[in-house]
TIRO-2110 file (N, C-alpha, C; in Angstrom, 1 decimal):
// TIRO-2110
127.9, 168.9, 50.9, N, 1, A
126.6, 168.7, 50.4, CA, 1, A
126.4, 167.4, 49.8, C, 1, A
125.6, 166.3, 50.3, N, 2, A
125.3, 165.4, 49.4, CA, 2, A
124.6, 165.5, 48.6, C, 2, A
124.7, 164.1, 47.5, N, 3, A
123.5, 164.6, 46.0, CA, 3, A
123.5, 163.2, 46.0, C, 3, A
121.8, 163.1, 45.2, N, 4, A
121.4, 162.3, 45.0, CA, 4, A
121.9, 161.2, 43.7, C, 4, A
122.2, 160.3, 43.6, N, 5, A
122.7, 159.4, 42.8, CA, 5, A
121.5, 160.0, 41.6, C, 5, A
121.7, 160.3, 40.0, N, 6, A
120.5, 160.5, 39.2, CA, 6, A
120.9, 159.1, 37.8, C, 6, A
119.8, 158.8, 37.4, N, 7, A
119.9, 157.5, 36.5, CA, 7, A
121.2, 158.1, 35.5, C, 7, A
121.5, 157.7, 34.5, N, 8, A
122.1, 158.1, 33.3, CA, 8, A
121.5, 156.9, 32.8, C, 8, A
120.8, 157.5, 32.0, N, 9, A
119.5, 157.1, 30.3, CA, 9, A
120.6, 156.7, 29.4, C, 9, A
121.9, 157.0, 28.9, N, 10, A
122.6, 156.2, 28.0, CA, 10, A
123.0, 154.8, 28.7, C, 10, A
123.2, 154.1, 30.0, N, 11, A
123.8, 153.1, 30.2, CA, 11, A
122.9, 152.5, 31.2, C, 11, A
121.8, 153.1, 31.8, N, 12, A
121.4, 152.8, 32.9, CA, 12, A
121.9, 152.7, 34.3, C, 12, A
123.0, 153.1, 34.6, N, 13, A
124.1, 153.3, 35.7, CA, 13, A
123.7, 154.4, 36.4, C, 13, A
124.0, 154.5, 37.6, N, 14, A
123.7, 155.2, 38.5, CA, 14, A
124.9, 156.2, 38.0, C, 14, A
124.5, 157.8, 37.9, N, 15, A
125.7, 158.2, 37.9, CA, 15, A
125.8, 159.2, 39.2, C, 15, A
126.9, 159.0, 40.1, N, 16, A
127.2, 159.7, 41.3, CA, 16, A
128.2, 160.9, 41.2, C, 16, A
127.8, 161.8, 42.1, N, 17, A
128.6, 163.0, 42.3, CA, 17, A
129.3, 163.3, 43.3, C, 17, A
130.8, 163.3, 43.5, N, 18, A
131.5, 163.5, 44.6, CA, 18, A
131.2, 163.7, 45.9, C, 18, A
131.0, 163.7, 47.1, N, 19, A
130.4, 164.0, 48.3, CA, 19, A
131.8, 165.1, 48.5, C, 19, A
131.4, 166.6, 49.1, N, 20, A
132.4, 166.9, 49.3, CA, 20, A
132.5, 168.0, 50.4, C, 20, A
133.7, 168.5, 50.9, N, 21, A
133.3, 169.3, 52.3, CA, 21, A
132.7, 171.0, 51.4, C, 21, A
132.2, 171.4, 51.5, N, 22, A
131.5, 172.8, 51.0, CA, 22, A
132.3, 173.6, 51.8, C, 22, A
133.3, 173.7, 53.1, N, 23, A
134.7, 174.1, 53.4, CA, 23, A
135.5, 174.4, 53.2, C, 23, A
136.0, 173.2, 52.7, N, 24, A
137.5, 172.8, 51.6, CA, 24, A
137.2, 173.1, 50.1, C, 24, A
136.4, 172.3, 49.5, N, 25, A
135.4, 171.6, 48.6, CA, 25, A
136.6, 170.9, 48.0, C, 25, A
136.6, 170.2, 49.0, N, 26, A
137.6, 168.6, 49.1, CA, 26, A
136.2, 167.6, 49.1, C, 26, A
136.6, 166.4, 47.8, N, 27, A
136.0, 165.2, 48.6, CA, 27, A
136.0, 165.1, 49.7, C, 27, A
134.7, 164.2, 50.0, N, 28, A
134.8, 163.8, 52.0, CA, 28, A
135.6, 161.7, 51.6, C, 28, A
136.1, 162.1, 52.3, N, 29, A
136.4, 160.4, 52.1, CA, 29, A
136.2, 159.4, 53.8, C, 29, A
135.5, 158.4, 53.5, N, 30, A
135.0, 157.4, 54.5, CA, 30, A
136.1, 156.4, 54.3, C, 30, A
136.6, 155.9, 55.7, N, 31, A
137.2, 154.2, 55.5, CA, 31, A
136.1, 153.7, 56.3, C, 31, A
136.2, 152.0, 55.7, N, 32, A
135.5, 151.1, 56.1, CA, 32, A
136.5, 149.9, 56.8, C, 32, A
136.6, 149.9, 58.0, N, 33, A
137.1, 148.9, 58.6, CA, 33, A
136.6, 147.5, 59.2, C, 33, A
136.7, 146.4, 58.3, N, 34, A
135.8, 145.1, 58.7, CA, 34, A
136.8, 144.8, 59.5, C, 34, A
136.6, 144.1, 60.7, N, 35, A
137.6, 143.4, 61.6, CA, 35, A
137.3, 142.2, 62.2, C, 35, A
137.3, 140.8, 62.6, N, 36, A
137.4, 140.0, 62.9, CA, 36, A
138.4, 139.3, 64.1, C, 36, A
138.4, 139.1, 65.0, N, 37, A
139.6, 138.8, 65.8, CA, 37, A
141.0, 139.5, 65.7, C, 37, A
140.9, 140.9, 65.6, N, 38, A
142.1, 141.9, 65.0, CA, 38, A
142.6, 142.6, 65.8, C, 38, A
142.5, 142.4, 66.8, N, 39, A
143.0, 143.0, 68.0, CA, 39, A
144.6, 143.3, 68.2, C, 39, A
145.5, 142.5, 67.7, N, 40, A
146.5, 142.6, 67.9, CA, 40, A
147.3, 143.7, 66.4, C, 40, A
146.2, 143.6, 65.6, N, 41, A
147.0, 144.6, 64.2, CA, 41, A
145.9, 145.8, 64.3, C, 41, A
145.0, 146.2, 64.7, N, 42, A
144.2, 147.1, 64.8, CA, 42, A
145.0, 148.8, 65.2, C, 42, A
145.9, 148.3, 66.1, N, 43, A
146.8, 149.4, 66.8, CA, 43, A
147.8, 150.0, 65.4, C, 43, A
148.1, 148.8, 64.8, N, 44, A
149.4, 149.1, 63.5, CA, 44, A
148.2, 150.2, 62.2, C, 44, A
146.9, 149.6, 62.4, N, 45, A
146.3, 150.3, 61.7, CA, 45, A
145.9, 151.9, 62.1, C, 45, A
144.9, 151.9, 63.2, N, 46, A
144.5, 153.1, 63.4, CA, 46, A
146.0, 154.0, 63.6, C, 46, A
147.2, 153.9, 63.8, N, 47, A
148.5, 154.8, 63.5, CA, 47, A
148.3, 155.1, 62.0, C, 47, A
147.9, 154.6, 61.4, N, 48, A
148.6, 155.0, 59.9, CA, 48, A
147.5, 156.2, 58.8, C, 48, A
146.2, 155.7, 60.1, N, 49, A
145.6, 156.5, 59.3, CA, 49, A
145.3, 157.8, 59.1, C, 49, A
145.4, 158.3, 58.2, N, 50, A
145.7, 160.0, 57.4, CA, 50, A
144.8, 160.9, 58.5, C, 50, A
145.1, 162.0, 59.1, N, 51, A
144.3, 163.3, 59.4, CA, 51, A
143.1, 163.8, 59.2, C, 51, A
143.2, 163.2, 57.5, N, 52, A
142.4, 164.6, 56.6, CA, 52, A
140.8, 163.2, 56.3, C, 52, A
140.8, 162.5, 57.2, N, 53, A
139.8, 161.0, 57.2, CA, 53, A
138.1, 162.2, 57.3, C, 53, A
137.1, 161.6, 56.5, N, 54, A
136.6, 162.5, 57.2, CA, 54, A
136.0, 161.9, 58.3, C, 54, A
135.3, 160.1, 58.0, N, 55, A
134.9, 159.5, 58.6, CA, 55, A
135.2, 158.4, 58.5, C, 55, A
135.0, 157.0, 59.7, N, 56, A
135.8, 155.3, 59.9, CA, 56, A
135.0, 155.1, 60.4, C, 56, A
134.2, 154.3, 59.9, N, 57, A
133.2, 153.2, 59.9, CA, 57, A
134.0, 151.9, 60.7, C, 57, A
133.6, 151.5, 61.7, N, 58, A
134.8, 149.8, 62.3, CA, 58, A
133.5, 148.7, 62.1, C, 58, A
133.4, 148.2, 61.7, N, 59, A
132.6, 147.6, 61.6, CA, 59, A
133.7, 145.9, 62.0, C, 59, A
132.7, 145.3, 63.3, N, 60, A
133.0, 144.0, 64.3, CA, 60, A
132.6, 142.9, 63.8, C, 60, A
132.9, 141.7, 63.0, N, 61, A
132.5, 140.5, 63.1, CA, 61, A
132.4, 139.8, 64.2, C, 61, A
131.9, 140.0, 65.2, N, 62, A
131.5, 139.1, 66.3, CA, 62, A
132.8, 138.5, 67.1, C, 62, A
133.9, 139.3, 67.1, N, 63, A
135.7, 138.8, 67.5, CA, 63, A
135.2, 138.2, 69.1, C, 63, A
136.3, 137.1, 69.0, N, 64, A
136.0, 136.5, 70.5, CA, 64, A
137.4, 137.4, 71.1, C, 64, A
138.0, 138.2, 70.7, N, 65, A
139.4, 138.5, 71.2, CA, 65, A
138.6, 139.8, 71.6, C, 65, A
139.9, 141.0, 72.2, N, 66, A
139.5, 142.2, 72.4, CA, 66, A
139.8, 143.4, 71.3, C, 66, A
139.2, 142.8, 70.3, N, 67, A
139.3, 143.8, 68.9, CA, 67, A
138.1, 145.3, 68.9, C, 67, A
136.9, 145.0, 69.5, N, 68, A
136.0, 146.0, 69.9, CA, 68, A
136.7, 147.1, 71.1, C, 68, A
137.2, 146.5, 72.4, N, 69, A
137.8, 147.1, 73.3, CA, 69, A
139.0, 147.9, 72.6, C, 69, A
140.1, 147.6, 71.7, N, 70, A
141.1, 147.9, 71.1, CA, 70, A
140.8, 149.2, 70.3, C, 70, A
139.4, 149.0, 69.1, N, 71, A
139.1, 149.5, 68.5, CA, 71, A
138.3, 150.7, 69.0, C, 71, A
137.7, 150.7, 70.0, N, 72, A
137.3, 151.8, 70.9, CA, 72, A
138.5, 152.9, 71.1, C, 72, A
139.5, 152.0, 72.1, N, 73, A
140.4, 152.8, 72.5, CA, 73, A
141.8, 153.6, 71.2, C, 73, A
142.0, 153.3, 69.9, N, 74, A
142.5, 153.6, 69.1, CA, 74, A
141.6, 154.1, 67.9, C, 74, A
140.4, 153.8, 67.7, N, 75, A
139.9, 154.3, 66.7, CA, 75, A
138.9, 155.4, 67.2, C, 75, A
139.0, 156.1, 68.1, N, 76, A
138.1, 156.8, 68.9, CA, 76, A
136.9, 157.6, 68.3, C, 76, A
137.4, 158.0, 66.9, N, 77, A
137.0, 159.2, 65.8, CA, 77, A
135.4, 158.2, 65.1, C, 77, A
136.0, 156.7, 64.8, N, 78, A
135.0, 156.5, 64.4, CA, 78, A
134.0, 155.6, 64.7, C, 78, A
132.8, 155.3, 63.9, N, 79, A
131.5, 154.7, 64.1, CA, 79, A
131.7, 153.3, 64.2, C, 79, A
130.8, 153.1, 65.3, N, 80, A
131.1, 151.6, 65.6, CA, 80, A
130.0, 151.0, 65.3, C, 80, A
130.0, 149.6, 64.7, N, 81, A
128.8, 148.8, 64.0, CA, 81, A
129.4, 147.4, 64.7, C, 81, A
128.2, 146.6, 65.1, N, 82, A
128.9, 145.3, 65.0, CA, 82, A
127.5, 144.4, 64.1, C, 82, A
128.4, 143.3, 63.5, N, 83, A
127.8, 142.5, 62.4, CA, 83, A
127.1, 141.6, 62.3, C, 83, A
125.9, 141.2, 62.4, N, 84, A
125.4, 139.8, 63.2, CA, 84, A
126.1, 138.6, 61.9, C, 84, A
126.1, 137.5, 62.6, N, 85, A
126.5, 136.5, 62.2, CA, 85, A
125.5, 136.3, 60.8, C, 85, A
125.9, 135.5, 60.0, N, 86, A
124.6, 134.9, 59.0, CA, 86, A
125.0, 133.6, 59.2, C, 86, A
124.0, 132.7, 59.2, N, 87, A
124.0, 131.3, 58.6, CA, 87, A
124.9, 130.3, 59.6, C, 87, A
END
């Protein structure tokens, strides 16, 4: 179940509440993968990563190599984003 981020009036800080499986009632945990021309360590990565993932974010800086093609075929599980350039 997600929850809403609610103010906290002593500091003004957002205070947040665990996201968690209502299953398990395990935290959910997200990886965030930025990659850039990563093609060749992307494989060393997606091996290592844990089972218990809930969700992987890959997010592409515009790689001229085959880091998207890679990351397709080894990160299968997760969300793919690609990043426009700025500036």
């Amino acid at each position: 179940m997600h929850e809403t981020p609610r103010a906290d009036t002593s500091t003004g800080s957002p205070e947040v509440s665990p996201i968690s499986d209502a299953s398990t009632g395990r935290p959910s945990v997200s990886v965030i993968i930025p990659a850039m021309n990563e093609a060749k360590n992307l494989p060393y990565v997606a091996f290592r990563m844990p089972d218990d993932i809930d969700q992987i974010v890959f997010v592409d800086g515009n790689s001229a190599d085959d880091t998207v093609a890679v990351a397709q075929k080894t990160l299968a599980r997760s969300h793919f984003r690609h990043s426009v350039p700025v500036g």
